[in-house]
C-alpha positions as MATLAB code, in Angstrom:
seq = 'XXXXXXXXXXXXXXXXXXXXXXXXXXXXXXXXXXXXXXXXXXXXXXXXXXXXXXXXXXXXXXXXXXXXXXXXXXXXXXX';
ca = [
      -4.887   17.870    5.150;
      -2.924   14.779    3.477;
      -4.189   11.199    2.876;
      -1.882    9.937    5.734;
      -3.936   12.449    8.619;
      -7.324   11.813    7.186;
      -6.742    7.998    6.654;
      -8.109    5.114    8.629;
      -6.063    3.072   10.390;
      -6.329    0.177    7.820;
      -5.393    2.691    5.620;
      -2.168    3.284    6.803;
      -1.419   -0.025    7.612;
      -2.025   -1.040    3.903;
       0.399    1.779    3.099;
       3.048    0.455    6.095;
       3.269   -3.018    4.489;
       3.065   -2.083    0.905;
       6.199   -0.138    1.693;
       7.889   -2.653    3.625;
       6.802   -5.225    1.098;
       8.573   -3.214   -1.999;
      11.462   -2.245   -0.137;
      12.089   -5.777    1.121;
      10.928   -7.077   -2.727;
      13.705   -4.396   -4.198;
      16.797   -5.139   -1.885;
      16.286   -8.972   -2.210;
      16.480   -8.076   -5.767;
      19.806   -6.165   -5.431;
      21.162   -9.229   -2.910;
      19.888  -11.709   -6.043;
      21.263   -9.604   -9.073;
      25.273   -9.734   -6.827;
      24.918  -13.294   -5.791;
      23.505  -14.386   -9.077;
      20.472  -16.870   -8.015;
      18.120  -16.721   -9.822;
      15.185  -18.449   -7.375;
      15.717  -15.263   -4.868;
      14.849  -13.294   -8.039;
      11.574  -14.929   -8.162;
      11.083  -14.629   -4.284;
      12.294  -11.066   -4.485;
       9.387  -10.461   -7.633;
       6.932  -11.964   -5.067;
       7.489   -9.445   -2.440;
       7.504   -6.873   -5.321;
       3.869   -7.908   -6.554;
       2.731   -8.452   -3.095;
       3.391   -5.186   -2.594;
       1.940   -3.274   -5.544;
      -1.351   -5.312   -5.067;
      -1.167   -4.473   -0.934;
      -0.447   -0.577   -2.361;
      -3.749   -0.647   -4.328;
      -5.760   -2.207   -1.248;
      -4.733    1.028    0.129;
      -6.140    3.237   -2.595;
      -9.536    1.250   -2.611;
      -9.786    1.396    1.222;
      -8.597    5.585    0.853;
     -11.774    6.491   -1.703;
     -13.851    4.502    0.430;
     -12.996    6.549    3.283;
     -13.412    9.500    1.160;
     -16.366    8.752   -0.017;
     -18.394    8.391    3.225;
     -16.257   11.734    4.827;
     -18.111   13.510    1.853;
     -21.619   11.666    2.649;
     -21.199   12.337    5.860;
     -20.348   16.339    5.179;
     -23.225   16.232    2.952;
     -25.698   14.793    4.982;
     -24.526   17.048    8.065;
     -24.798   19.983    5.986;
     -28.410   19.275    4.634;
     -29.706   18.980    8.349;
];
């Protein structure tokens, strides 16, 4: 099984936005780098960061689901 079947839903809705948040981040940066302005740079760095940090919710809330599946197979098994 992969991450994405055994994940909660908040899970994969961290993963969702963190994807839409870096894709969005990354072609604002390509829109800034051919118009040349520099504040969409910034915005587009945001989106980026937003991301990344949105991306490592998901990891934290993943071994915490992890975690209790293997509590929970451990205490079912001891029974």
């Amino acid at each position: 099984m992969n991450p994405w079947d055994l994940g909660s839903p908040l899970y994969r809705k961290l993963v969702i936005s963190a994807m839409v948040l870096i894709g969005a981040g990354i072609l604002l940066s390509i829109v800034a780098a051919v118009a040349s302005v520099q504040p969409l740079t910034w915005v587009a760095l945001a989106f980026i960061i937003t991301g990344l940090l949105t991306h490592l919710a998901g990891l934290v809330v993943r071994a915490r689901d992890a975690r209790a599946r293997v509590a929970a197979a451990r205490s079912g098994r001891g029974s």
